[in-house]
Residue, then its C-alpha position, 0 to 999 in steps of 0.5 A: x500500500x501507498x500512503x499518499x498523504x501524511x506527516x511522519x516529522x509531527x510523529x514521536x519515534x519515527x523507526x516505531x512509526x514506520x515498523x508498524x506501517x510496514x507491518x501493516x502493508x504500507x510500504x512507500x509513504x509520502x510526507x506532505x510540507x507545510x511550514x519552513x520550519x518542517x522541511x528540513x526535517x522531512x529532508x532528513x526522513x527521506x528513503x526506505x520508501x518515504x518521499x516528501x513533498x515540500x509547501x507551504x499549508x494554508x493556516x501557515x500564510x499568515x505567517x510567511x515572511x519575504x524569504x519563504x518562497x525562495x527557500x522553497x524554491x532552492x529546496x525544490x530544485x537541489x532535493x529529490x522532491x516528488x511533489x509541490x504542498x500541502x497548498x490550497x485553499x482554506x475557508x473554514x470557520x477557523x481562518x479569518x476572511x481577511x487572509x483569504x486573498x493571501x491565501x490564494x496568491x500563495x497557492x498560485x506560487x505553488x502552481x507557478x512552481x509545480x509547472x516549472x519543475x513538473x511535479x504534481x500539486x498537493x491540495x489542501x481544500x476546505x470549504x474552497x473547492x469552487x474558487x480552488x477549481x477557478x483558479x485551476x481552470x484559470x490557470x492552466x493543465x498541471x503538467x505533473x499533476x496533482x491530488x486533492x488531498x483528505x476529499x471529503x466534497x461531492x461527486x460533481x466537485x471530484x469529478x470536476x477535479x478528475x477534468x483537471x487532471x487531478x488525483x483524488x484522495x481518500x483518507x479515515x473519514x471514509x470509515x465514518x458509515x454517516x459520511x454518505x456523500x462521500x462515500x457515493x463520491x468515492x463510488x464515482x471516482x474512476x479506479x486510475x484516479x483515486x489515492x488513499x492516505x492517512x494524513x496522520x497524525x490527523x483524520x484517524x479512522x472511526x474504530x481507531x479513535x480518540x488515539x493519533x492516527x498513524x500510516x499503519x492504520x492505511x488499511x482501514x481506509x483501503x477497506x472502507x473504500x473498498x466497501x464503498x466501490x464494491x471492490x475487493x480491498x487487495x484490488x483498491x490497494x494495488x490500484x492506489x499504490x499503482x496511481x500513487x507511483x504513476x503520479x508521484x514518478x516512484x519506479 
């Protein structure tokens, strides 16, 4: 299995981490950026079937200073890099509405970048997904692609996405049997577009909660989205491990 989206440098003992993911099937996992301060870090994990993409998060916006993308850019073009992000847009009740132009300008930087280097594009969207679709259509086709990551919206809004080139990612919210729309989403989304993650330690699955979530817990997700599709889940996990090396360029 591939865990498409998750935060191995916010976990404690990450050799224990890993052990268990490896345990559980999940051989290749990517860790996703979102602030200066944790790409470095991300740097130092990398190998053993851990890749890193690099960004920054939207709730990090507020706080970027003059330098933050010319870091980045020096990272992205001197690291072995095997995606752009997390980056998006984020209008949930927690951001102030002030900072939403700032976030917006920001992930068009990302955009600029992904391009140039011909990386796919790590999404992060919440409550944003029609002015996330207009800047992507304004934009132009990603040429390496890209994933919205933790979907949690409608059929119709994966499918817009799918138009766009992009990948879909399902993480634990898919175990929650009251979550139905995205769970008919899911059934929609076609099998060479659709990823699985964990975006832990976030998003854990129903059965594994209060605890943190962890890439070992993958296989919860690859059942519940199994049962969702009426698929088999070795058949979900081998087409999601496949889309997450076509897409990210892993051999």
């Amino acid at each position: 299995m591939f865990d498409a989206h998750c935060h191995l440098d916010m976990m404690d003992d990450h050799a224990a981490v890993l052990g268990r993911a490896r345990a559980a099937g999940v051989q290749d996992l990517l860790v996703s950026g979102v602030n200066p301060e944790g790409w470095r870090e991300q740097l130092l994990l990398l190998g053993g079937g851990v890749h890193i993409a690099l960004g920054l998060h939207p709730w990090h916006v507020s706080n970027a200073n003059d330098a933050w993308y010319e870091q980045l850019s020096e990272l992205v073009e001197t690291s072995p890099v095997s995606a752009i992000g997390e980056t998006g847009l984020d209008f949930g009740a927690r951001m102030d509405p002030e900072g939403f132009e700032a976030q917006a300008s920001v992930f068009e930087n990302h955009i600029g970048l992904a391009k140039h280097h011909r990386l796919p594009l790590v999404l992060h969207v919440v409550s944003a997904h029609q002015r996330t679709l207009e800047i992507l259509s304004r934009t132009g086709p990603l040429v390496g692609g890209g994933m919205v990551h933790a979907f949690s919206g409608s059929a119709e809004q994966a499918l817009q996405y799918v138009r766009l080139g992009l990948h879909i990612s399902i993480c634990g919210t898919i175990t929650d049997p009251r979550r139905r729309k995205l769970r008919r989403a899911v059934a929609e989304i076609p099998a060479d577009r659709l990823l699985v993650e964990t975006d832990s330690p976030d998003q854990t699955p129903l059965n594994r909660r209060p605890g943190p979530n962890e890439p070992a817990f993958l296989i919860d997700v690859v059942a519940a989205v199994a049962e969702a599709r009426g698929e088999d889940p070795q058949l979900v996990a081998h087409q999601t491990t496949l889309n997450a090396k076509t897409l990210f360029q892993i051999q």
